[in-house]
C-alpha positions in Angstrom: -101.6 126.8 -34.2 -100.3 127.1 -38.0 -97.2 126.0 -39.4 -96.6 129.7 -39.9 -97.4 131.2 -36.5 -95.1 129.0 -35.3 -92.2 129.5 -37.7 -92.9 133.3 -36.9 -93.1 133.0 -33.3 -89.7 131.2 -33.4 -88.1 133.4 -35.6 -88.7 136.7 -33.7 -87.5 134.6 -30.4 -84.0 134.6 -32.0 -84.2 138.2 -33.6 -83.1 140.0 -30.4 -80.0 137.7 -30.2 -78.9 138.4 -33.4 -80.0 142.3 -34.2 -78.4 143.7 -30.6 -75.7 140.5 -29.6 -73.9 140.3 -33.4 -73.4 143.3 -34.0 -71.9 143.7 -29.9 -69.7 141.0 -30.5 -68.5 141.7 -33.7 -67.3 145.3 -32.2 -65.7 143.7 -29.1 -64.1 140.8 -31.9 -62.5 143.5 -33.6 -61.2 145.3 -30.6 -60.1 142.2 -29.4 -62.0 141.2 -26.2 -63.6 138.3 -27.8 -62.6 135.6 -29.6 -64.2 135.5 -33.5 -65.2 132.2 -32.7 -68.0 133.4 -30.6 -70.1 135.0 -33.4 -70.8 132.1 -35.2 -71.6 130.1 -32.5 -74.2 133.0 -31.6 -75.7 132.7 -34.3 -76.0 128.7 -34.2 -77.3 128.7 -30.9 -80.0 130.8 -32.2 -80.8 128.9 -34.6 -81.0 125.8 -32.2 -83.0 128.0 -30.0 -85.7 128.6 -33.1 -86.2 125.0 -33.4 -86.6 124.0 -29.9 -89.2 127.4 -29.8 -91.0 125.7 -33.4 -90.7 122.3 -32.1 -92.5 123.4 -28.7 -95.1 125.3 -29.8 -96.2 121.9 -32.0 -96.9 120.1 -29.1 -94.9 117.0 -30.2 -93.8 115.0 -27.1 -93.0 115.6 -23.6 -95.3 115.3 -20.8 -96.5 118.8 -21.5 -98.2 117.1 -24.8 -99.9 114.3 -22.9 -101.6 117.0 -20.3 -103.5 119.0 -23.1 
């Protein structure tokens, strides 16, 4: 698979998170049911999430890598 399928693929894993859940937590920050902390860690568990989607669609490591 390309560099750019992957990156992609990854990429629209993490847009559902952050075009439906920021703007849901960013209304409950500012009425006060959340903590404004929780945004940005949102949006960096995302991001982590978008690596570990790019890095698993590479095939690099694992014992899923070894089977193939």
């Amino acid at each position: 698979m390309s560099r750019d399928a992957r990156r992609r693929i990854a990429l629209a894993a993490a847009l559902p998170v952050l075009a439906v859940g920021l703007p849901v937590l960013t209304v409950l920050a500012v009425a006060g049911l959340v903590s404004w902390t929780v945004a940005p860690a949102v949006v960096l568990a995302s991001a982590v999430r978008s690596l570990v989607v790019f890095v698993r669609l590479a095939g690099w490591g694992g014992a899923g890598a070894r089977g193939r």
